[in-house]
C-alpha positions as CSV (number, residue, x, y, z in Angstrom):
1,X,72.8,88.5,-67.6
2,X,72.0,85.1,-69.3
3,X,70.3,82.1,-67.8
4,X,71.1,78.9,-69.2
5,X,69.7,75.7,-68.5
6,X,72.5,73.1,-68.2
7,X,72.8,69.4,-67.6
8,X,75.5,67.3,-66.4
9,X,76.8,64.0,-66.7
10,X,74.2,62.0,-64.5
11,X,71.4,63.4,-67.2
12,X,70.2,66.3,-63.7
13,X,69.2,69.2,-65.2
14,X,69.1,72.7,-63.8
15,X,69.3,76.4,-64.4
16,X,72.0,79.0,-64.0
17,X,72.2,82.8,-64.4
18,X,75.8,84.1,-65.9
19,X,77.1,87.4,-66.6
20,X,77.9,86.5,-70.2
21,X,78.0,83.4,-72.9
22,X,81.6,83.3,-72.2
23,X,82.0,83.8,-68.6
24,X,79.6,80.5,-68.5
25,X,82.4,78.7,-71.0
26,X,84.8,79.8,-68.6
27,X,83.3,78.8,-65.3
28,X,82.5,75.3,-66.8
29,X,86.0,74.8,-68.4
30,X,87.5,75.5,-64.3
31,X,85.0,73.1,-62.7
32,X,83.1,76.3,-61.1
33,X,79.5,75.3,-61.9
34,X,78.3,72.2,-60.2
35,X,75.1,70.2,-60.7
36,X,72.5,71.3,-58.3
37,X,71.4,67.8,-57.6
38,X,74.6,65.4,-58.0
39,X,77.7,67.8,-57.2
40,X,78.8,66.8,-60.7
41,X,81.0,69.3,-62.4
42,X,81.0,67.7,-65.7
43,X,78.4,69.8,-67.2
44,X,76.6,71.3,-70.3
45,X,74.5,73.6,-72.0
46,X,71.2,72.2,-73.5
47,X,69.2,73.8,-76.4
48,X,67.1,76.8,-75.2
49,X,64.6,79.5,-76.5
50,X,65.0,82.9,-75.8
51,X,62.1,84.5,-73.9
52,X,60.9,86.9,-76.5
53,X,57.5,88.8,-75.2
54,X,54.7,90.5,-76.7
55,X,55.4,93.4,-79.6
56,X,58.9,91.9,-80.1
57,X,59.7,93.3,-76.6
58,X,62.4,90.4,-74.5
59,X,60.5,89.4,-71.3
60,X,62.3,87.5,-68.5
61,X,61.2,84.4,-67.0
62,X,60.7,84.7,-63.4
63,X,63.9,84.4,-61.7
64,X,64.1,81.7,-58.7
65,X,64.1,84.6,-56.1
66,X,61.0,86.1,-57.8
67,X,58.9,82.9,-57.7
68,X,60.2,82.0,-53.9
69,X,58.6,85.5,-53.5
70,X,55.6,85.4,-55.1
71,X,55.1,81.4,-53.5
72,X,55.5,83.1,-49.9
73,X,53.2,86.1,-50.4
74,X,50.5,84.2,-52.0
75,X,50.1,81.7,-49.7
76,X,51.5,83.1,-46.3
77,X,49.8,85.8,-44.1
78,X,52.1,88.7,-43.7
79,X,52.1,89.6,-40.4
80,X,55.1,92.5,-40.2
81,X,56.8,93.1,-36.8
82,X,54.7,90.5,-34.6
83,X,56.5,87.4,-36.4
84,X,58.8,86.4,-33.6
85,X,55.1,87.0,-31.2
86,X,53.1,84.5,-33.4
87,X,55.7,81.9,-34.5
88,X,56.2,81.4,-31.1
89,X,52.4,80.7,-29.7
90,X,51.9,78.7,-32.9
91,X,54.6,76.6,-31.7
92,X,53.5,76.9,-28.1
93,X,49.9,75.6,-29.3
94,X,48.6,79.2,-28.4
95,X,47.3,79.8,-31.5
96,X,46.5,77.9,-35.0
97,X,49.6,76.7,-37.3
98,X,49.2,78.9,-40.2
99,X,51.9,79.8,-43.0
100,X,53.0,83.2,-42.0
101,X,55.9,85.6,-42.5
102,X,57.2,88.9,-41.5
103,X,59.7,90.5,-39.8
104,X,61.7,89.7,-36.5
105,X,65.3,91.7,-35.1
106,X,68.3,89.2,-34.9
107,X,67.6,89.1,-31.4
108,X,64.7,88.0,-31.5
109,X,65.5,85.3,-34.5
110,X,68.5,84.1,-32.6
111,X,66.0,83.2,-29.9
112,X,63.5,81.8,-31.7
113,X,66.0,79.1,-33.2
114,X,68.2,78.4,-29.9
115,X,64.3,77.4,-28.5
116,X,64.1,75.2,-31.7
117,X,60.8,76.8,-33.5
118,X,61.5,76.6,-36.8
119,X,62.3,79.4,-38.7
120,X,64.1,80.7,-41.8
121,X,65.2,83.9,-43.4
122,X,63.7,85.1,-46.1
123,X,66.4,86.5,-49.4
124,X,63.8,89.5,-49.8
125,X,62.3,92.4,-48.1
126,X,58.4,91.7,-47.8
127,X,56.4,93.8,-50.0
128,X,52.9,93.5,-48.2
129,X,52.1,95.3,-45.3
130,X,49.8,94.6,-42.5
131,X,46.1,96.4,-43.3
């Protein structure tokens, strides 16, 4: 995999992952990548670095799905199967509004959103567990 930081024809610029320098020359040539801001498919690659670590070792960036994760379990409380519970009496004004997340059946989900509390699914499996 190879992330390349691209930038179309209204000057937007954004990030992409692709499997290889040529399957990104492909995509772009077909109108398959799109501007994340604008929709524009008239897009290229700008001058990058690559991410070259300590003791000559190639380190990563932090992919998007990494930092969404890290940004959620820093500063929401992790509060495992009792999510559907307290989003609802926050809500309710039962309890405090805090940032919270954790884990709810599709059930229970469903209902959450039909009663309009709002909600959203994580694209991770929590790490933390309740102490």
């Amino acid at each position: 995999m190879i992330r390349f930081t691209l930038t179309c024809d209204q000057n937007h610029s954004f990030e992409s992952w692709f499997a290889s320098n040529d399957a990104c020359d492909k995509l772009m040539s077909v109108g398959m990548v799109a501007c994340t801001s604008c929709g524009s498919t008239t897009i290229s690659k700008t001058l990058m670095a690559p991410a070259v670590g300590k003791k000559g070792g190639i380190t990563a960036p932090p992919t998007p799905l990494e930092k969404l994760r890290h940004e959620v379990e820093t500063n929401s409380e992790y509060v495992g199967g009792s999510f559907a519970t307290q989003a609802r009496d926050m809500h309710d004004g039962i309890i405090p509004d805090k940032p919270i997340y954790g884990e709810a059946n599709l059930a229970e989900a469903r209902k959450l959103v039909e009663d309009g509390i709002p909600v959203v699914p994580l694209p991770f499996i929590p790490t933390k567990k309740v102490n």
